[in-house]
C-alpha positions in Angstrom: 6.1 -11.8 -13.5 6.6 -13.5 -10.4 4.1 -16.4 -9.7 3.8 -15.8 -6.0 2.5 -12.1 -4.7 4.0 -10.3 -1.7 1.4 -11.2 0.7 1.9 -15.2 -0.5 4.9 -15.4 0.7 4.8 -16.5 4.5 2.1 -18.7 3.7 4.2 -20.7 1.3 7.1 -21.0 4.0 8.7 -17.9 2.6 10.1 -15.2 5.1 8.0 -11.7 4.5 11.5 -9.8 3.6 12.4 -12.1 0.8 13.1 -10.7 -2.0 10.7 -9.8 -5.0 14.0 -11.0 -7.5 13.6 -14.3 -6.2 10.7 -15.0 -6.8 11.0 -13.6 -10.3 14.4 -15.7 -10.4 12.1 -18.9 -9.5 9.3 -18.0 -11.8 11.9 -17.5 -14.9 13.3 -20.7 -13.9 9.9 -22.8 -14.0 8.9 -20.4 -17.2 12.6 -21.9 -18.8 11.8 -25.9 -17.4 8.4 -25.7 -18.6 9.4 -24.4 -22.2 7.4 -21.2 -22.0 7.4 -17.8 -22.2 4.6 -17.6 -19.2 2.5 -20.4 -17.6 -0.7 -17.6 -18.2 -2.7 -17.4 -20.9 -0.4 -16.8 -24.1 -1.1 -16.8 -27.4 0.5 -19.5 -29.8 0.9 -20.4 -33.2 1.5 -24.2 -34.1 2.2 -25.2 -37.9 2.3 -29.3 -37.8 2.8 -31.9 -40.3 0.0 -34.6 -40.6 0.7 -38.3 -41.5 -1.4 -39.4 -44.1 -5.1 -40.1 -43.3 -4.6 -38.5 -39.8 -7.2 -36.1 -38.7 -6.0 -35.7 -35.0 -3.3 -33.2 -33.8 -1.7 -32.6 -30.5 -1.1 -29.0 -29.6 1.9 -27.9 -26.7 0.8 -25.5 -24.6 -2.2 -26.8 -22.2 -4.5 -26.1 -21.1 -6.2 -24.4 -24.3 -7.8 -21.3 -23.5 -9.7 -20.5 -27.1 -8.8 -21.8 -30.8 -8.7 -18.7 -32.8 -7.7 -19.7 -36.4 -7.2 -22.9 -37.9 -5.8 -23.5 -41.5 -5.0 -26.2 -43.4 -2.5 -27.2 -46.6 -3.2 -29.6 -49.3 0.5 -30.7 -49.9 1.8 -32.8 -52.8 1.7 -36.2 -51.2 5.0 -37.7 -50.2 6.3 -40.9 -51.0 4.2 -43.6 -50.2 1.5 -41.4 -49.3 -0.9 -41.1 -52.1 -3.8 -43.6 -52.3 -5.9 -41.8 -54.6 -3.5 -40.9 -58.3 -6.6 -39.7 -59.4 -7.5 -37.8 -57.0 -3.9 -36.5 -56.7 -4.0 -35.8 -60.4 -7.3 -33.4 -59.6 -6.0 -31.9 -57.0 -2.8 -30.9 -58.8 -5.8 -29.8 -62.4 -7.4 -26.9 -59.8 -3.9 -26.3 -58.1 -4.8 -26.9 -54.4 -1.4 -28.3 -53.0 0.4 -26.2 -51.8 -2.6 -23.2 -50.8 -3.8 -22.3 -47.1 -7.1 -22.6 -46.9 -8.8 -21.1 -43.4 -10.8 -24.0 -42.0 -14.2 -22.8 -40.5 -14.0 -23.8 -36.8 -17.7 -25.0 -36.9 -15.7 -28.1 -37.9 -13.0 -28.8 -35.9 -13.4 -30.7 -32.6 -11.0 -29.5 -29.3 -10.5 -31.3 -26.0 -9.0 -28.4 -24.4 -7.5 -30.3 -21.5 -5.5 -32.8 -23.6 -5.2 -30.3 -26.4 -6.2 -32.6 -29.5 -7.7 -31.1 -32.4 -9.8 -33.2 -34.8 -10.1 -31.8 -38.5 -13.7 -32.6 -40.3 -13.4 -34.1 -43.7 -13.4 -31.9 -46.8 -15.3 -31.8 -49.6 -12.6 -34.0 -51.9 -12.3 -36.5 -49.4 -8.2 -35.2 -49.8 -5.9 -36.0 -46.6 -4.5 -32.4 -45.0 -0.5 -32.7 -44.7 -0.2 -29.6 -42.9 -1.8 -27.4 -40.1 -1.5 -24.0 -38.9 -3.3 -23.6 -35.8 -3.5 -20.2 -33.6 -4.5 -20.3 -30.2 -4.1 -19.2 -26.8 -2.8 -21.4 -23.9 -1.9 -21.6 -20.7 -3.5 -20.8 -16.8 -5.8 -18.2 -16.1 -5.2 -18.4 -12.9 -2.0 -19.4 -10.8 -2.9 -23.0 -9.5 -1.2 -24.2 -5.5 0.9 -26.5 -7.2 2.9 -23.9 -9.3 2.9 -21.5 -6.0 4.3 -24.3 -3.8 6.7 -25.0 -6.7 8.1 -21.1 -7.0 8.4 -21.1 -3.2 10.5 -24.7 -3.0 13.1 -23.4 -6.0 13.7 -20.1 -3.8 14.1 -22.2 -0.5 16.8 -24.6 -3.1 18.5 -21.0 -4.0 19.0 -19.8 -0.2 19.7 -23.1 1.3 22.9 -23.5 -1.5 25.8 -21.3 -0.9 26.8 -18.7 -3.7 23.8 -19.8 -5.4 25.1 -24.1 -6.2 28.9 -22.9 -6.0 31.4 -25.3 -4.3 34.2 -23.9 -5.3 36.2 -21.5 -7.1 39.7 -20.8 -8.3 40.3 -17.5 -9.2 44.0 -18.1 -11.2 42.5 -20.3 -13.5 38.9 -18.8 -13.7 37.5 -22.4 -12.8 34.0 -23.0 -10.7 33.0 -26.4 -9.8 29.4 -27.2 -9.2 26.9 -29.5 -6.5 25.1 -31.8 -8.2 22.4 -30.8 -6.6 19.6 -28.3 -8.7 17.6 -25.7 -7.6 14.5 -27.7 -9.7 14.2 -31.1 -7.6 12.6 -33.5 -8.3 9.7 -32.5 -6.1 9.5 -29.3 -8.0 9.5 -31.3 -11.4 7.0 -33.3 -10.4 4.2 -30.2 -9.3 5.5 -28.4 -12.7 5.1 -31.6 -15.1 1.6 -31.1 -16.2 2.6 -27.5 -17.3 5.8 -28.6 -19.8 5.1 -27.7 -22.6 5.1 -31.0 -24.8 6.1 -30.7 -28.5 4.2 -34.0 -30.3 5.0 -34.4 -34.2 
């Protein structure tokens, strides 16, 4: 998928016979610097490890679109970890660590912009170690920012010869490189509130 249309592409300083593969070239690379499979809504499935007494996650993919599923593991408490032996020892009597248990969502808290996810306290008063979350993130829509982005990294491509090629030897199957990069830093800087950013 190609982040600018056919009709975009003079307004965003492309030439109307550009190619449709370049733009699909750009859009792969911003989809590869951004860690993504697609800057549009996508659905995603997190499993994170809590510190002990922590509530709050930090999902990857922003914005969040819609939590779906949220479930929850009572682990068996790692060194250091465990507060409570006798609560430890109950847990371990009616053989919770280890389970998934579905979390309702009625009690978990989202700030979809940031993407942190507060748990509610269970019944036990017990610390989750781990989380399973399913969601859907990403754009609905393709903001100006990513569009200006797409159109700079196909300008980068036609303005370097043989695609960032300085030169090549052909009897010892050698290539040497610019050190310049299609993604600038201008085009790092409109795409940095889309990388995807792995907390945990």
């Amino acid at each position: 998928m190609g982040y600018l249309e056919p009709g975009e592409y003079e307004a965003y300083g492309l030439t109307a016979e550009t190619p449709d593969e370049w733009v699909r070239m750009a859009s792969a690379l911003i989809e590869a610097h951004c860690q993504r499979t697609s800057l549009m809504v996508t659905g995603y499935v997190e499993r994170i490890r809590l510190v002990a007494g922590a509530r709050t996650i930090r999902l990857s993919y922003l914005p969040v679109a819609a939590v779906t599923g949220v479930r929850v593991r009572y682990g068996r408490g790692r060194r250091g970890e465990i507060e409570n032996p006798w609560l430890a020892q109950v847990a371990l009597a009616y053989g919770l660590p280890g389970s998934w248990n579905a979390l309702d969502l009625s009690q978990v808290d989202l700030d979809a912009v940031v993407g942190e996810l507060t748990l509610g306290f269970n019944l036990l008063g017990m610390d989750y170690n781990e989380v399973e979350v399913t969601y859907d993130g990403g754009l609905a829509s393709v903001p100006v920012g990513v569009k200006v982005a797409c159109a700079q990294v196909v300008k980068n491509a036609q303005a370097m010869p043989a695609l960032n090629v300085q030169k090549t030897r052909m009897d010892t199957l050698q290539m040497e490189y610019f050190s310049g990069d299609l993604l600038d830093g201008s085009v790092r800087s409109l795409l940095r509130p889309y990388v995807a950013t792995k907390v945990g």
